[in-house]
C-alpha positions as CSV (number, residue, x, y, z in Angstrom):
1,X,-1.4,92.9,-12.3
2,X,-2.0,90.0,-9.7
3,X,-3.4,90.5,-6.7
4,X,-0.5,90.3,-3.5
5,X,-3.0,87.9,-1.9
6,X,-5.2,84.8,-2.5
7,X,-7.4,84.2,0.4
8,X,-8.9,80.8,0.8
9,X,-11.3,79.2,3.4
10,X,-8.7,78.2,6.3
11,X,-5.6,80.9,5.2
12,X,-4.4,83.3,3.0
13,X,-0.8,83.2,0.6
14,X,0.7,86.2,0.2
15,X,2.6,86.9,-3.1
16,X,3.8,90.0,-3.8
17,X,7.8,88.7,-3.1
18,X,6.9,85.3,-5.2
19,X,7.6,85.5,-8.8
20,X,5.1,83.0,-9.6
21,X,1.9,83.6,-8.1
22,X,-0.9,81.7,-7.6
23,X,-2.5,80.2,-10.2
24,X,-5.9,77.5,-11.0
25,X,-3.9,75.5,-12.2
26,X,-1.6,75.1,-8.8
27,X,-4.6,75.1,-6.8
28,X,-6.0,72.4,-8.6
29,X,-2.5,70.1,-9.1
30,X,-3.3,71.2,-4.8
31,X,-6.8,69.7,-4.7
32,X,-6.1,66.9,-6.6
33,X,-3.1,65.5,-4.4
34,X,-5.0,66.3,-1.1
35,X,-7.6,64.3,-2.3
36,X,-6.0,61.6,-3.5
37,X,-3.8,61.0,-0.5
38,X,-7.0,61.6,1.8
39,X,-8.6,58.8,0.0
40,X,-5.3,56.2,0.2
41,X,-4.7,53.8,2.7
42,X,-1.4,54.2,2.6
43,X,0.5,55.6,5.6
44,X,1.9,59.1,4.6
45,X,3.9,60.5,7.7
46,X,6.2,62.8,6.0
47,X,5.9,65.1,3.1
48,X,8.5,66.9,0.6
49,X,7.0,70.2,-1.6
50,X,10.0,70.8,-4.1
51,X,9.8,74.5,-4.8
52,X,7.4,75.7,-2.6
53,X,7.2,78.9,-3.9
54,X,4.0,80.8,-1.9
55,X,4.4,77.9,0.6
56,X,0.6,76.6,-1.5
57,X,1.0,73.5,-2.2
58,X,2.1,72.8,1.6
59,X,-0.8,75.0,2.6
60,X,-3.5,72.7,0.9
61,X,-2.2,69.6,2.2
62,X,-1.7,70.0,5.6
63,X,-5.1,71.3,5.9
64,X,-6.5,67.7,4.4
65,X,-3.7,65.5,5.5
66,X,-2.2,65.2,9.3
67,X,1.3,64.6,8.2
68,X,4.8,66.9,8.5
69,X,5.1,68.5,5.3
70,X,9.3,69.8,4.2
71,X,8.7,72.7,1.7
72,X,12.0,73.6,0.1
73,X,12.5,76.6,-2.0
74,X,15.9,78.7,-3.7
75,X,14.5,81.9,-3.8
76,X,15.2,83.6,-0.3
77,X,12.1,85.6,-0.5
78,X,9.9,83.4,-1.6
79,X,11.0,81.2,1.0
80,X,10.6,84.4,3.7
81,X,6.9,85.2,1.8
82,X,5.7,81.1,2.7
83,X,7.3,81.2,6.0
84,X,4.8,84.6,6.7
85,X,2.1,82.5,4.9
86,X,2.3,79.5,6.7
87,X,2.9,81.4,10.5
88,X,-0.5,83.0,10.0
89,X,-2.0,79.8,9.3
90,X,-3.8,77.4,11.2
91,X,-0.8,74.4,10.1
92,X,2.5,76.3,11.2
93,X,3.1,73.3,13.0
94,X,2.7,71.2,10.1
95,X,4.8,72.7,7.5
96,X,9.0,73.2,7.8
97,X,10.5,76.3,5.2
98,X,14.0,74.9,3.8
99,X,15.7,78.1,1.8
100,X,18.3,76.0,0.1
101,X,18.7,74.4,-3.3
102,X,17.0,70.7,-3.7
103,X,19.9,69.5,-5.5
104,X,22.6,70.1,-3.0
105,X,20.9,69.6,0.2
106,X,21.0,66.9,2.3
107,X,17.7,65.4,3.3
108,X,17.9,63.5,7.0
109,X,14.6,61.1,6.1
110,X,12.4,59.7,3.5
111,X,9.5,61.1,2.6
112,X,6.4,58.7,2.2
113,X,5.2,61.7,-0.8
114,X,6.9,64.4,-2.9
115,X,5.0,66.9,-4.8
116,X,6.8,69.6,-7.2
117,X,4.8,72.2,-9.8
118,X,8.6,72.4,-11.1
119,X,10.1,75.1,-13.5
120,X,8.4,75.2,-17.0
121,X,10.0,76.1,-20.6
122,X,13.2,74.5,-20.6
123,X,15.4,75.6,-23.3
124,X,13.1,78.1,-24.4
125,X,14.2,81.7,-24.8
126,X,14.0,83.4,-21.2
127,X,12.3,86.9,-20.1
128,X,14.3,90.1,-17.9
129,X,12.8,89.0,-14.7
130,X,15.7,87.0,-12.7
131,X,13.2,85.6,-10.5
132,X,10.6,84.6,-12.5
133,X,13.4,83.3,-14.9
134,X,14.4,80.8,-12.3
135,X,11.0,80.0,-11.3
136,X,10.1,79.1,-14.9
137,X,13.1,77.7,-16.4
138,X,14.9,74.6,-16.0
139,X,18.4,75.8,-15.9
140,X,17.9,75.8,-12.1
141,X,16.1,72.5,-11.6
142,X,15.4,70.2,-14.9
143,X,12.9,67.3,-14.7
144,X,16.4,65.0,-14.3
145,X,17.5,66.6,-11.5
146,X,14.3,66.5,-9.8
147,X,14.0,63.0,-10.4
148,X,17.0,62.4,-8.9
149,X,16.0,64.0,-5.8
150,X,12.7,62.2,-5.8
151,X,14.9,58.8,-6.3
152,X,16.8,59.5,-3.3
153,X,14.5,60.7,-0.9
154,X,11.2,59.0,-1.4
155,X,10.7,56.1,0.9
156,X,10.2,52.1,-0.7
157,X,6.4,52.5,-1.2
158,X,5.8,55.9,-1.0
159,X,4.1,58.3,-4.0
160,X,5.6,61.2,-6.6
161,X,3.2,63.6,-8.0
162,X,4.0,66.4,-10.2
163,X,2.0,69.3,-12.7
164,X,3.9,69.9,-15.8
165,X,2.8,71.3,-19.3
166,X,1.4,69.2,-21.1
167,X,4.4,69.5,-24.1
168,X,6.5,67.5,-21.8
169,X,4.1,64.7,-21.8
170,X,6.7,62.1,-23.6
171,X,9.7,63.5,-22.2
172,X,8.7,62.5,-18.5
173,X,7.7,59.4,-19.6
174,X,10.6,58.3,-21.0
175,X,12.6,59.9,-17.6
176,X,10.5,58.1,-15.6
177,X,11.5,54.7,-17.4
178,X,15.0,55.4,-17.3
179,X,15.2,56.6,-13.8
180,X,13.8,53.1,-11.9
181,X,9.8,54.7,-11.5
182,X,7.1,53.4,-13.4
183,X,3.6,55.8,-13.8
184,X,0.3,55.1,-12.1
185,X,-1.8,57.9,-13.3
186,X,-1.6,60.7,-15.8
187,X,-4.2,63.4,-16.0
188,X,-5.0,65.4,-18.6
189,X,-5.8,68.8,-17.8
190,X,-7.9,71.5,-20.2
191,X,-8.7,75.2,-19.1
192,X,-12.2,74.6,-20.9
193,X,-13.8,71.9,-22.7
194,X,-13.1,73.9,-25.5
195,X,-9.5,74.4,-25.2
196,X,-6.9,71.7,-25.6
197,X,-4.7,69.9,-22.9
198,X,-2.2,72.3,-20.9
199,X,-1.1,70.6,-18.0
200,X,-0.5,67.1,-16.7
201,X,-0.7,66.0,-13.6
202,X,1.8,62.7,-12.7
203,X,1.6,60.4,-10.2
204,X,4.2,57.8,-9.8
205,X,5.9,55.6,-7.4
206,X,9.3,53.1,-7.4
207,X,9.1,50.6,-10.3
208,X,7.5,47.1,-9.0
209,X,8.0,43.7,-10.7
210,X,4.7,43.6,-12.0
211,X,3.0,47.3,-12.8
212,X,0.1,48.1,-13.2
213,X,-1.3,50.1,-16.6
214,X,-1.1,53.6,-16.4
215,X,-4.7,55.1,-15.6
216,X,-4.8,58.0,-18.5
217,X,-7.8,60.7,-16.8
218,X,-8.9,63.6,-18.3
219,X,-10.3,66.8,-16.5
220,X,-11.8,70.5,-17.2
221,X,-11.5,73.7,-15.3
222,X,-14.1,75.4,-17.2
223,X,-17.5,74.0,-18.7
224,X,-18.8,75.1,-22.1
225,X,-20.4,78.3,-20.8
226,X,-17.1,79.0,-18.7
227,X,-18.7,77.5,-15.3
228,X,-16.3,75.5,-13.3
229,X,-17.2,72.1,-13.6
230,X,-17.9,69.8,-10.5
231,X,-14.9,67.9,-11.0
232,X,-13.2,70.8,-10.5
233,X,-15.3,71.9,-7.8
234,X,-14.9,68.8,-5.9
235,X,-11.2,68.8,-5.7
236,X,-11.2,73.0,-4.6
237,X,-14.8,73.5,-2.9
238,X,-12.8,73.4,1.1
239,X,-9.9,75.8,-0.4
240,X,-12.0,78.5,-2.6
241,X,-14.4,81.2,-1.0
242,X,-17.2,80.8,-3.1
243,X,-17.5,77.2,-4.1
């Protein structure tokens, strides 16, 4: 059973009202974008987190990035669990709870990024639990629909990044072509060095007249002897206790 709480270094995510709890993969996809967009020159005023869940994502970013971060989520007590998270932080003012659906809403500014960790295992056969059905299916958000909500709300220059399994590799290429983005960066993730890839992580941004090649990365979690390894503990050593 997971534990109902994560603490990190500046707060702490309750999850016992989230079906999909906090995982080292979400706190790196966290990490990675934190660190990335602290190391841009590019202005980044306002943020969009598509599926909040825990209110994480949000969470790591507004402790590396001074912007206003939107963090929109379906599930009404998921959305109530981040709202508690993110009150007891240090970055309340930071961070905005929306308990609505992304594709219906109506968004009153661009957002200069947009980050999603959205559903997995579309069209696969689904579980009992209602919640973490919708938080791990695509019936309830596909990678087209959140495309399209990334293609009308992201400002002219501003950044995508999303964490997806790494199945869907070609599929979100080929979305991404067909839905006026091009891809700066894809990184392949492994839980070891041993293991094979698992997740992507996806950065992107409105298609230009002349794009650049896609930067194809590769990262581990674990080492051979099941260490993290210090790329890994680069992206996570302000977030996790004991790095």
């Amino acid at each position: 059973m997971a534990n109902s709480y994560f603490q990190f270094k500046q707060f702490t995510v309750h999850q016992d009202k989230c079906a999909m709890k906090v995982t080292t993969d979400g706190c790196l996809f966290g990490g990675f974008v934190a660190n990335a967009i602290s190391n841009s020159e590019l202005v980044i005023n306002n943020c969009l987190d598509i599926g909040t869940g825990t209110g994480l994502l949000s969470l790591m970013l507004a402790q590396k990035k001074d912007c206003f971060i939107d963090a929109i989520e379906i599930d009404a007590a998921a959305a109530e669990q981040a709202t508690t998270n993110i009150v007891a932080s240090p970055f309340a003012d930071k961070i905005n709870i929306i308990q609505t659906d992304a594709r219906i809403f109506l968004f009153e500014k661009k957002y200069d990024l947009i980050i999603s960790n959205p559903p997995f295992y579309e069209k696969e056969l689904k579980g009992d639990d209602e919640k973490r059905n919708i938080a791990h299916h695509s019936e309830e958000l596909s990678l087209s629909d959140l495309l399209t909500i990334i293609n009308d709300n992201l400002s002219a220059n501003g950044n995508f990044y999303l964490l997806l399994p790494f199945k869907r590799d070609e599929e979100i290429k080929k979305l991404i072509a067909s839905n006026n983005f091009q891809i700066e960066t894809i990184t392949y993730i492994r839980q070891s060095v041993k293991h094979d890839y698992f997740r992507i992580i996806v950065s992107g941004k409105f298609r230009t007249e002349n794009p650049e090649e896609i930067l194809l990365e590769d990262m581990a979690i674990k080492n051979e002897i099941g260490n993290y390894t210090p790329p890994f503990i680069s992206l996570l050593k302000d977030y996790y206790l004991h790095l």
